[in-house]
C-alpha positions as CSV (number, residue, x, y, z in Angstrom):
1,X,-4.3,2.4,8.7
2,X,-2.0,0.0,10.7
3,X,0.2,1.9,13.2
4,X,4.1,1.9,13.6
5,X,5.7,-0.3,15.5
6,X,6.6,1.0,19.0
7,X,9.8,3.7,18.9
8,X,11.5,1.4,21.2
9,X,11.5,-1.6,18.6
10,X,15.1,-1.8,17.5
11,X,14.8,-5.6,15.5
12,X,14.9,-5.5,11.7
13,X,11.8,-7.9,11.7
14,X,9.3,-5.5,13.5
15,X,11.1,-2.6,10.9
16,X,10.2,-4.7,7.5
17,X,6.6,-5.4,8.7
18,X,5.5,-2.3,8.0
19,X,5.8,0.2,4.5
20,X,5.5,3.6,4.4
21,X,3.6,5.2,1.3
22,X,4.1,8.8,1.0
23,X,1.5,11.0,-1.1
24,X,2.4,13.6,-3.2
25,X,1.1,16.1,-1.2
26,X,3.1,14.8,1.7
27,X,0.7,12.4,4.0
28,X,1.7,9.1,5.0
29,X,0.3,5.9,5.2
30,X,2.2,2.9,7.2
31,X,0.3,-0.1,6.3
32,X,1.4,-3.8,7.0
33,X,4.0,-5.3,4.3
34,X,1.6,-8.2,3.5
35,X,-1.3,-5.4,2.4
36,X,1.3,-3.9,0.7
37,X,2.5,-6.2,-1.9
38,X,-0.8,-7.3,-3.1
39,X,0.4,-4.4,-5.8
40,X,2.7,-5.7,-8.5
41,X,4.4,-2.5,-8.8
42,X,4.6,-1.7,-4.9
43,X,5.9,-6.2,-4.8
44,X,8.5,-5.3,-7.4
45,X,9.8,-2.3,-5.1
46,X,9.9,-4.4,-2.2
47,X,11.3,-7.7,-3.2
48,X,12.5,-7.6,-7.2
49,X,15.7,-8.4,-8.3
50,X,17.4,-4.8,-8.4
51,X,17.5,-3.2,-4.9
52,X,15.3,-0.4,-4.9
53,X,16.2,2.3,-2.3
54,X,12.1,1.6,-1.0
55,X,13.2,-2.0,-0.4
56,X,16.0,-0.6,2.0
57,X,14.2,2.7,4.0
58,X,10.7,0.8,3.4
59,X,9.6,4.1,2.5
60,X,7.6,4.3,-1.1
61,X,7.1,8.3,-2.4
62,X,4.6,8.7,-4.6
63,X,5.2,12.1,-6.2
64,X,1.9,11.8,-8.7
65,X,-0.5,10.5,-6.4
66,X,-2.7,12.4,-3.9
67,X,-3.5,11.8,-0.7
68,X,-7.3,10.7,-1.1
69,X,-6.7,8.5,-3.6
70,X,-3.5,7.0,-2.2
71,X,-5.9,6.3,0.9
72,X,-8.4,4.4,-1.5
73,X,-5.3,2.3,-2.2
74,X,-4.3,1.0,0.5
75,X,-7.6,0.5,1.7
76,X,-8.2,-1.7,-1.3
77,X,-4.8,-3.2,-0.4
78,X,-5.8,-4.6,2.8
79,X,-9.1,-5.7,0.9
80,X,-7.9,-7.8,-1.0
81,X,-5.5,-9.0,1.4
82,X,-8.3,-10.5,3.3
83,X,-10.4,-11.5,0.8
84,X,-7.8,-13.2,-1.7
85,X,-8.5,-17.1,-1.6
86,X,-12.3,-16.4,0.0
87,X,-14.8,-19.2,-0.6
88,X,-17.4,-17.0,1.1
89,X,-19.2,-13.9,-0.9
90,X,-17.0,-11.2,-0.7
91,X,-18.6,-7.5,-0.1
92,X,-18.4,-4.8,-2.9
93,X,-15.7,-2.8,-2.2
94,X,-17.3,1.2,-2.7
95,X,-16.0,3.8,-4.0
96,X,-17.5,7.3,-4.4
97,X,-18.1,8.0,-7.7
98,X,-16.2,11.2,-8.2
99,X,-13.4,9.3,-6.9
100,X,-13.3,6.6,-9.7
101,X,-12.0,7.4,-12.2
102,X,-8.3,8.9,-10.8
103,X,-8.8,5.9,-8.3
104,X,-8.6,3.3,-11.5
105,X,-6.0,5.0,-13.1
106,X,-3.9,4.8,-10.0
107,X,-4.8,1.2,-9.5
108,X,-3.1,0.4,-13.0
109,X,-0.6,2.1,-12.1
110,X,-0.2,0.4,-9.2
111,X,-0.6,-3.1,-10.7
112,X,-3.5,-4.2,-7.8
């Protein structure tokens, strides 16, 4: 996953570059802002028209979704990030089986 930036930074641009999804079992996962709004629900968060508290801290909780599959997320995030607008063949993205099911629910959910 994309890293913070550097302690030292103090500007509100390097700050809204990154999000910070938190699973429900407490891991987190600081991916770029760009990755991050390929999800309609995670956009809406971000940048509707009511200010979400997540739009302020840049900090998302997700209290129903675990850790593995919250990792499958924002890998497909990024995924599609580079992909979308491709005129080359784009790879498969994989997914182990046991993991699709709870992964497709979450992507719904997630609106990506």
């Amino acid at each position: 996953m994309a890293e913070r930036p550097d302690a030292d930074t103090n500007s509100t641009e390097a700050k809204s570059d990154y999000v910070t999804l938190i699973s429900s079992d407490g891991i987190e996962f600081i991916i770029h802002r760009e990755a991050a709004m390929r999800s309609g629900t995670i956009k809406n968060m971000l940048s509707g028209p009511v200010q979400f508290r997540e739009s302020l801290e840049n900090v998302i909780p997700f209290h129903d979704i675990k850790a593995v599959i919250l990792e499958i997320v924002c890998r497909y995030l990024y995924y599609k990030w580079q992909y979308e607008g491709s005129v080359t063949e784009i790879p498969e993205f994989k997914i182990d089986p046991e993991m699709v099911l709870e992964t497709l629910m979450t992507a719904d959910f997630l609106d990506c």
